[in-house]
GULUMBA-875023 format. One record per residue (C-alpha): x, y, z. Coordinates in steps of 0.001 Angstrom, whole numbers, plus 524288, in hexadecimal, padded with zeros to 5 digits. Example, Ala and Ser with C-alpha at 12.3 -4.5 7.8 and 13.67 -1.06 7.14 Angstrom:
2
8300C7EE6C81E78 835667FBDC81BE4 
This chain:
529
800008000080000 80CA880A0F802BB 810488069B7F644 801E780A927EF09 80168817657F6C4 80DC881B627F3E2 809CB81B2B7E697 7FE33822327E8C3 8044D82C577F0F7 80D5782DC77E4CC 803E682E2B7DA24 7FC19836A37E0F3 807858417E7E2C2 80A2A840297D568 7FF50843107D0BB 7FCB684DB37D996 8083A851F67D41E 8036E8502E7C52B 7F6DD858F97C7EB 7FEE7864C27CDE9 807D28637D7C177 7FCA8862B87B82F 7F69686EB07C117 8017A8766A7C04A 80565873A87B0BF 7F71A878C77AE73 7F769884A97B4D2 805E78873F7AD54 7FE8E8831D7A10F 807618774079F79 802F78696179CE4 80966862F37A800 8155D85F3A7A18B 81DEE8689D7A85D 8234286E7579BC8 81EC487A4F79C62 8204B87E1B7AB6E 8272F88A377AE50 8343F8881A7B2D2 83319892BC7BDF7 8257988E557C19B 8260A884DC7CDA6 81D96878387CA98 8179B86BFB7D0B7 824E5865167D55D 82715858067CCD6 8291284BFE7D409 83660848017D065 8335283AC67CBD8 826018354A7C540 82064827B57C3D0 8252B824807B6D7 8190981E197AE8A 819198139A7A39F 81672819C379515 81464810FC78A7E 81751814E277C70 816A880D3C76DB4 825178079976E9E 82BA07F8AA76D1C 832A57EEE1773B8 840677F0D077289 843A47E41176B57 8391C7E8B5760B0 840947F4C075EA1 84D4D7EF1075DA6 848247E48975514 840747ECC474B8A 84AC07F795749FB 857E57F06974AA1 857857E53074019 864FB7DE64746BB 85B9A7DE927551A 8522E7D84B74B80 85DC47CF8B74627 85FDF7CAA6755E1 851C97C90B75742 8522C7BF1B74D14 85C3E7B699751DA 855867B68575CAC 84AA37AF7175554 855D67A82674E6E 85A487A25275CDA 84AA579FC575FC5 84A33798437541C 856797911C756DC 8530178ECB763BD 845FC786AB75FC0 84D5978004755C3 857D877B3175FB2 84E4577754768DD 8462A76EF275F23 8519C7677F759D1 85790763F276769 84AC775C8176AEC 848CB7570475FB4 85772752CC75FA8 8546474D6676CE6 846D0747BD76B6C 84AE474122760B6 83E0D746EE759BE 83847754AD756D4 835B675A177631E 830B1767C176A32 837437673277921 82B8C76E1F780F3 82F837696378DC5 8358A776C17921F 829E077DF278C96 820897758D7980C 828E9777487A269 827B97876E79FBD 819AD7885079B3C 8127C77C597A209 808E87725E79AFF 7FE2177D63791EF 7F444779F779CDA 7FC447812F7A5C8 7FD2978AFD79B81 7EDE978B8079A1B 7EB9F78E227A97B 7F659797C37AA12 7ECE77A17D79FF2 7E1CC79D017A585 7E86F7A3337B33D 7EDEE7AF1B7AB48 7DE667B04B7A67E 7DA6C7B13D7B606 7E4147BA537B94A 7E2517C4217AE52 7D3367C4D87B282 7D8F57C7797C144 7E20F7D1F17BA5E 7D56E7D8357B2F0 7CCF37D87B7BFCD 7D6317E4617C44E 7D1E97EDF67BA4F 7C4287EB567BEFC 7C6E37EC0D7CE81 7CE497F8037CAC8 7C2DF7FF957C673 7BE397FB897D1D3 7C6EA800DB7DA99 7C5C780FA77D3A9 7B70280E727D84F 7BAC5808B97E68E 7C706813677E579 7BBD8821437E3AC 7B2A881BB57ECD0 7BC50816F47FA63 7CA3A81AD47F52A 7D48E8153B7FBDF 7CEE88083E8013E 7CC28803B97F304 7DA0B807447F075 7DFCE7FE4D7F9B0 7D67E7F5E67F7CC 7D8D67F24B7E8E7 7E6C17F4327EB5A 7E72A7E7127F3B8 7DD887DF987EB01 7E7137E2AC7E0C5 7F1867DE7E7E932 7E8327D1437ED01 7E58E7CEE77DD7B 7F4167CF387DA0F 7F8467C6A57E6CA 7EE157BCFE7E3DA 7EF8F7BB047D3D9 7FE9F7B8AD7D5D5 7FDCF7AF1A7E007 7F0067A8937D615 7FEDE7A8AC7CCCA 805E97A0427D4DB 7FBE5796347DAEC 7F760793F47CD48 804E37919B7C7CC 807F7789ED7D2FB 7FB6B7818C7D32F 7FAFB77DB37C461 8095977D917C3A5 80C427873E7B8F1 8190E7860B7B066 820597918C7B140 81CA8798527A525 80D6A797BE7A896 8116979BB67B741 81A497A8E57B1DB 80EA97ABD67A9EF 804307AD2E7B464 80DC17B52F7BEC7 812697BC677B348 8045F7C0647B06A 7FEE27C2327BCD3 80C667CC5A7BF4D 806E17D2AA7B44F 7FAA77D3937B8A0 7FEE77D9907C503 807487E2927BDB4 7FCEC7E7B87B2B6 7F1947E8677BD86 7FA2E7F1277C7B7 7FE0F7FA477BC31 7EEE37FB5C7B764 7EB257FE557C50B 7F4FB808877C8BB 7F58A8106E7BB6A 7E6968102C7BC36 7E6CE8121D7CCE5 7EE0B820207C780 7E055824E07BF0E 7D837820F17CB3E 7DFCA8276D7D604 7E4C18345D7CE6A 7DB10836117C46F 7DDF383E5F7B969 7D67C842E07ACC9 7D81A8420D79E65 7DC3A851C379EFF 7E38E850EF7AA78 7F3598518D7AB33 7F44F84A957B8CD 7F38F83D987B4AA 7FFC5834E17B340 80B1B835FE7A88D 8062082A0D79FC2 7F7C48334B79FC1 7FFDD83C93795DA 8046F830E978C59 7F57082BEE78CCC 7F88881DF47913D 7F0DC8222A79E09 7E2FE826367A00A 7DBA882CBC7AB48 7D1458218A7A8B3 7D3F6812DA7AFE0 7D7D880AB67A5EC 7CC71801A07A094 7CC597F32F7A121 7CF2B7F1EC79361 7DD2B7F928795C3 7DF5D7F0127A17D 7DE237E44F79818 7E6A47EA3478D3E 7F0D97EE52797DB 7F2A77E02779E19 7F4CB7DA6C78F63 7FFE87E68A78D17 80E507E3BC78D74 80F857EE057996D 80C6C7EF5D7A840 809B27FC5D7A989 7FA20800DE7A789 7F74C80B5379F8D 7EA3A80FB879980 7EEF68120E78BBA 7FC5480A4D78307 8019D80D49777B7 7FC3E8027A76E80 7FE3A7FC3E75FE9 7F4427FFAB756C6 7F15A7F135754F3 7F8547E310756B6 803517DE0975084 801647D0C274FC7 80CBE7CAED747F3 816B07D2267528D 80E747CBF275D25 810A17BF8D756C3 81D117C10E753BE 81F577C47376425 818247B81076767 8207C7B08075FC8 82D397B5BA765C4 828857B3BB77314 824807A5CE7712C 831EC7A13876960 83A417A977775B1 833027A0E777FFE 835AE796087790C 843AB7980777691 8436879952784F7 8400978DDE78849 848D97883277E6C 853DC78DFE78425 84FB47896979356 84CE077CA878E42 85B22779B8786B8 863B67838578E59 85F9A7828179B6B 857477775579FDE 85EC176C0A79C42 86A5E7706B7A643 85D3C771857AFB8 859F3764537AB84 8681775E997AE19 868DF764727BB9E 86833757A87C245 87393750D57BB90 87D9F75B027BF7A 8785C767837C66E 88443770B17C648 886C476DC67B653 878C37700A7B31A 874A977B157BBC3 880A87830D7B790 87D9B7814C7A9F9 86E68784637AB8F 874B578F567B06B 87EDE7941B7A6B2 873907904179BFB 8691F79A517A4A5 871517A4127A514 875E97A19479584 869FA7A47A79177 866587AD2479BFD 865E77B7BF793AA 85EC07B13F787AD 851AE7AE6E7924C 854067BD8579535 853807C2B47875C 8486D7B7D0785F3 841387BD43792B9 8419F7CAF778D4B 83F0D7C89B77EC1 8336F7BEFD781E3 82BB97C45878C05 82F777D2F778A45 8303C7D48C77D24 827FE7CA06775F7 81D8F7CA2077F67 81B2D7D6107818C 81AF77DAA77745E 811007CF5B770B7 809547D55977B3D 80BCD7E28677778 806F17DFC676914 7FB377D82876DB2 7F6C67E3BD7746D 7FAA87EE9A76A34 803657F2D077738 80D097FDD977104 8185E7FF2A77C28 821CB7F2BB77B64 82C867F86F782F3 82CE57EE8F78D84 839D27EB3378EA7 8454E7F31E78DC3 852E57EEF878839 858497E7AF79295 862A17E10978AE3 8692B7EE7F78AD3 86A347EEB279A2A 8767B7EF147A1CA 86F907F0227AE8F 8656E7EA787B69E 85D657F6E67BA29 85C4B7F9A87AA57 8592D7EB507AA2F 84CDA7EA3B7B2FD 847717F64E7AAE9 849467F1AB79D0B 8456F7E1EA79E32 836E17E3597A0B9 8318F7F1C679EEF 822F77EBBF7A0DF 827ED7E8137AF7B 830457F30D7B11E 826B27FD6C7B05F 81C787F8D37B69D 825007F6E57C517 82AF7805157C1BD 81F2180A8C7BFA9 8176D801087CCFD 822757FD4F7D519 82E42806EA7D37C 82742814407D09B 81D8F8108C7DD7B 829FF80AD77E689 830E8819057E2A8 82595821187E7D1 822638182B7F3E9 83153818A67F813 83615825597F109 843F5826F97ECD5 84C15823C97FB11 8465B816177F92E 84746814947EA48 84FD2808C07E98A 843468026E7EDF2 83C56807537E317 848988036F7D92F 84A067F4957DE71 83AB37EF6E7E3B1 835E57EF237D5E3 843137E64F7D146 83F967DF5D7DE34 831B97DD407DB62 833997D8B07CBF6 83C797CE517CEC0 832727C9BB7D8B9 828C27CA0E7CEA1 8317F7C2D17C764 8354D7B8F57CFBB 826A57B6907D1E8 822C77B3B27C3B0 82DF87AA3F7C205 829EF7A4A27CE76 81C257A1107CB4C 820B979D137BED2 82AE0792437C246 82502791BD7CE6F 83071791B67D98E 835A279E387DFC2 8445D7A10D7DAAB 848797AD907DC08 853B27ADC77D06C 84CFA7B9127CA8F 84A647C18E7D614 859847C0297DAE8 85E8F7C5457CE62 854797CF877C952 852F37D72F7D806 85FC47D0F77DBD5 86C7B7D3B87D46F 862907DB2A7CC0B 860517E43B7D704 86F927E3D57D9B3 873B27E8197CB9D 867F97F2277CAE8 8718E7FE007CF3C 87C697F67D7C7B4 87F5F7FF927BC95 88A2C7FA4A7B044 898817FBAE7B390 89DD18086D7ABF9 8A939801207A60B 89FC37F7637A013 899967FC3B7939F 8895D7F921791C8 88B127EF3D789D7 895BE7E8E779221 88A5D7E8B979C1F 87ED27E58A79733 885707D79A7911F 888A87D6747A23F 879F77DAB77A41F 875D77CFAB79AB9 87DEB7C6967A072 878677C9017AD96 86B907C8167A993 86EB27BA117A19B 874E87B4167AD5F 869737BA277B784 85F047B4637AD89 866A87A72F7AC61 866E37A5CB7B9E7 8596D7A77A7BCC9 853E779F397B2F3 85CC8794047B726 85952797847C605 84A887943D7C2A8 84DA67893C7B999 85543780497C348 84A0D783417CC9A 8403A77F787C14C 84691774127BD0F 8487376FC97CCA1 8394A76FED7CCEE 834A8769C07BFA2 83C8775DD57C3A0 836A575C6C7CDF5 830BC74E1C7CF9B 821C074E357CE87 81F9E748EA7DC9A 82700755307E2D2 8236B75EBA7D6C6 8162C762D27DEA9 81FB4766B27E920 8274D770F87E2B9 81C59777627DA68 8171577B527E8AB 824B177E5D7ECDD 8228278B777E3B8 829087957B7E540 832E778D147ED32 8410D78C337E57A 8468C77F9C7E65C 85395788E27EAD6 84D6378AD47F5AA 84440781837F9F3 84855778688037B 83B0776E4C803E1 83A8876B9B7F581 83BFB75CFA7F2D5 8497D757377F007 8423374FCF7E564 8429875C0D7DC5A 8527875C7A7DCFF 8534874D867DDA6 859BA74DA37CF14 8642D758C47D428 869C174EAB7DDDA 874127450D7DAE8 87D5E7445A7E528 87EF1745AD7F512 87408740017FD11 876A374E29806E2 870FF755F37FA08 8645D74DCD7F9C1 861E675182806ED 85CB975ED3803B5 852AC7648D7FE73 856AF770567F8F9 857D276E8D7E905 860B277AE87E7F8 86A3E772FD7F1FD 869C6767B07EBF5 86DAC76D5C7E011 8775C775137E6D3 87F3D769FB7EC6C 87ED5761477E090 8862576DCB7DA1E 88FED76F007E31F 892DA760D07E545 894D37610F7D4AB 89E3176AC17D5A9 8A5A9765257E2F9 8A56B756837DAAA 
C-alpha cells in the first residue's frame, strides 16, 4: 500500500504541477510548451526530473533494417538458412544411417513438448485464463462507479482483489502443471502467459487509473505527455482496445498505436516459417551436441559431465542468438503483422554491447519498459534519490525472479542457475565499465564470451537436473514430480533409486542420499584413480 500511495502522492503533485504550467502559459499567451516564456519572468518551478512515458511510432525491428538495406546482412541471413537446411539434412541421414531405414528421430521433440493431449489441455487452460484476464476490464468499470460514490474504500478494495486474482491464477499455473504433469514446453507456455497477463492487465489499469483520478478534457493541456502525440485519450479505453492490446507485441496500454493499413500475409508467413525451422534446429542441436554426454553420464561421470559442459558452453552463444532471433524477432513480428501493429522496435542491438547495464536495456525492450515505467520510475519516487540504488537494482532483482519462476514451473524443480548469474555477477559487473586500453571491439568479443559461457552453464545446470529426473524408475518417478521445486542439489530425501545408474564403486557412496554427492565423489575418486 506505501508503495500505491507514493505513486499517488506523486501523480498527484505532478499534475498539480501541469495545471499551474498550463495556467500560467495561458495567461503569457503561450501553449504550454515553455518556448515562448520570458526569460526575466519568474515561472512555475520545473521538477527536475519527469516520469519518462512510452511513445510508439511506425518503425522496424532492427534485423529488418539491416536485412532490407545492407544486401551482405542479407548475404549472412542466408547462410543462416543455409546452416538450417544443413542442419535437417544432417540430422535425417544420421538416423537413417543408424536405423538402418528412413527415419524422423522425434524422441527429443516429446520429452520438450509432451504427448499433443498435453498440448490440447495446456490451450484449453490458456482459454480459462484469458477469460480471467478479460473479467478485469469489466470489474474495472466497476470500480470508477464504486470509486465517485465511497472513494477510497473501493480503492483499496479492488487493489487487493487484484492482488487476490493475480496470487490465485499463478498458483491455478503450477497445481495444474504439476497435477497433469506438463512437459516443459506446455508448462513455459502457461507461466509465460499468465506473466503476461499480469503484466498487460497492471499497465491497462494504471494508464486508465490516471483518466479516472486526474481527469482531463479533450481541450485541456494538463493531461499527460503521450495526450499531445494522441496515443492517449481522456476517455477509458473500451473493451474492444483491451482485446487488441493483449494480442499486441507490447506491455504498455495505450488508447491509440500506430498501425499498418492492412496485413501482410506472405511476411507473416514467411516469420512463421523461421520460427518453426529455429526451434527445430534447437532441438537438433540439444539432441546431437548435448544430450548424448547427458546420456553417458553413468559410464564415466567426470568425462561426460565436462564435455556436456564444454559442448553447453560451445554453443552457448548459438541458443543465445537463437533465444533472441526466435522469440524476439520472429515472434513478435508475426504478432506484430497479425495485428497491423506498426512499432517493432522491441529489441535493441545487443550484440553491440560491451557491458551488462547496456545489456539488460537492449535484449528485451517489451520487458524493459514496462518495469521502468511500473517498478523503477515508482521505486525512484517512493525512495527519492538518497536511496536510488534501490530503485537501480530491485527491478534486476525482481526479473530474474520472474525468471527463475517460469523456468521453474516449466521443468518443474527449483535451480537457481539463472538468478545467481543475472542479479549475481550481473549485479557485480553492472558498475563495471570497459578497460580504456581495450578498444570496443576488443570488448564486446569478451562480452560475448561471457555471455556464451553464462548461457552454457545454465542450460547444462538444468539439463543434468532434467536428465537426473526423467530416469527416474517408474516406481519412485511419482516421488520426485511432488518433490517440485526441490533440486536434486539440494534435496537430501529424494530416493537413491534416481542416482542408482551414477554409482559404481564404494559401498560408503551408496550410503547417501544426496544425488549431487554422489556424483561428487564418483568425480573425485576418477580423478584420485
Amino acid at each position: 500500500m506505501c508503495h500505491v500511495s507514493g505513486y499517488l502522492n506523486e501523480m498527484s503533485s505532478l499534475h498539480e504541477e501541469q495545471q499551474l504550467r498550463s495556467r500560467t502559459d495561458k495567461k503569457d499567451g503561450s501553449h504550454g510548451t515553455g518556448e515562448d516564456e520570458p526569460k526575466g519572468e519568474t515561472t512555475v518551478p520545473r521538477k527536475k526530473r519527469e516520469r519518462r512515458h512510452r511513445i510508439f511510432k511506425h518503425q522496424e525491428s532492427y534485423l529488418t533494417e539491416l536485412t532490407d538495406n545492407n544486401p551482405h546482412i542479407q548475404t549472412l541471413f542466408n547462410c543462416g538458412v543455409v546452416m538450417t537446411l544443413m542442419l535437417w539434412i544432417f540430422d535425417i541421414m544420421k538416423n537413417s544411417a543408424e536405423e538402418g531405414r528412413f527415419y524422423l528421430d522425434m524422441s527429443t521433440y516429446h520429452v520438450v513438448f509432451g504427448p499433443w493431449q498435453n498440448q490440447v489441455k495446456s490451450v484449453l487452460i490458456w482459454l480459462v485464463l484469458l477469460a480471467a484476464y478479460f473479467s478485469v476490464h469489466p470489474l474495472f468499470k466497476l470500480w470508477i462507479k464504486l470509486h465517485h460514490y465511497i472513494g477510497r474504500p473501493a480503492d483499496i478494495f479492488f487493489i487487493l482483489l487484484f492482488c487476490v486474482y493475480n496470487a490465485v491464477a499463478h498458483i491455478a499455473v503450477i497445481l495444474l502443471i504439476l497435477h497433469f504433469n506438463f512437459d516443459t514446453a506446455p508448462a513455459v507456455f502457461l507461466s509465460i502467459e499468465q506473466t503476461r497477463f499480469t503484466m498487460q492487465s497492471h499497465s491497462f489499469i494504471r494508464e486508465n487509473a490516471y483518466k479516472v483520478l486526474w481527469p482531463w478534457n479533450e481541450d485541456d493541456e494538463t493531461g499527460p505527455p503521450v495526450w499531445f502525440q494522441g496515443q492517449i485519450t481522456p476517455k477509458i479505453g473500451k473493451f474492444s482496445q483491451y482485446v487488441y492490446f493483449t494480442f499486441a507485441p507490447t506491455l504498455i496500454y495505450r488508447d491509440h498505436y500506430p498501425m499498418l493499413k492492412e496485413i501482410r500475409w506472405k511476411k507473416a508467413i514467411w516469420y512463421l516459417l523461421q520460427f518453426g525451422g529455429i526451434l527445430s534446429c534447437t532441438i537438433i542441436i540439444l539432441k546431437n551436441f548435448i544430450r548424448p554426454h547427458l546420456d553417458l553420464l553413468h559410464e564415466n561421470p567426470l568425462k561426460h559431465g565436462m564435455l556436456a559442459l564444454t559442448n553447453c558452453m560451445l554453443v552457448g552463444i548459438f541458443f543465445l542468438i537463437m533465444a533472441g532471433v526466435c522469440f524476439l524477432h520472429l515472434w513478435q513480428n508475426f504478432g506484430a503483422e497479425l495485428t497491423r501493429f506498426g512499432d517493432r522496435q522491441v529489441y535493441g542491438p545487443w550484440w553491440r554491447c560491451i557491458e551488462f547495464r547496456t545489456f539488460y536495456r537492449e535484449w528485451n525492450l517489451l520487458v524493459h519498459d514496462w518495469i521502468h515505467c511500473y517498478i523503477y520510475e515508482d521505486l525512484r519516487a517512493l525512495f527519492g534519490r538518497r536511496y536510488r540504488y534501490i530503485a537501480v537494482f530491485a527491478p534486476t532483482l525482481i526479473s530474474s525472479l520472474v525468471h527463475e519462476y517460469i523456468l521453474s514451473t516449466g521443468v518443474k524443480f527449483f535451480l537457481p542457475v539463472l538468478t545467481i548469474e543475472f542479479s549475481g555477477f550481473g549485479v557485480l559487473f553492472y558498475y563495471v565499465k570497459p578497460a580504456k586500453f581495450f578498444n570496443k571491439e576488443v570488448m564486446n568479443t569478451l562480452f560475448l564470451m561471457g555471455l556464451s559461457v553464462g548461457f552454457g552453464i545454465m542450460v547444462w545446470g538444468y539439463g543434468f537436473e532434467m536428465y537426473t529426473r526423467y530416469h527416474c524408475p517408474k516406481e519412485v518417478r511419482k516421488h520426485v514430480n511432488y518433490s517440485a521445486y526441490i533440486s536434486t542439489i539440494f534435496s537430501q530425501h529424494l530416493p537413491m533409486e534416481c542416482g542408482q545408474g551414477f554409482l559404481n564403486a564404494g559401498d560408503d557412496r551408496k550410503q547417501s542420499n544426496n544425488l549431487f554427492y554422489v556424483v561428487l565423489m564418483n568425480c573425485l575418486c576418477n580423478v584420485s584413480d
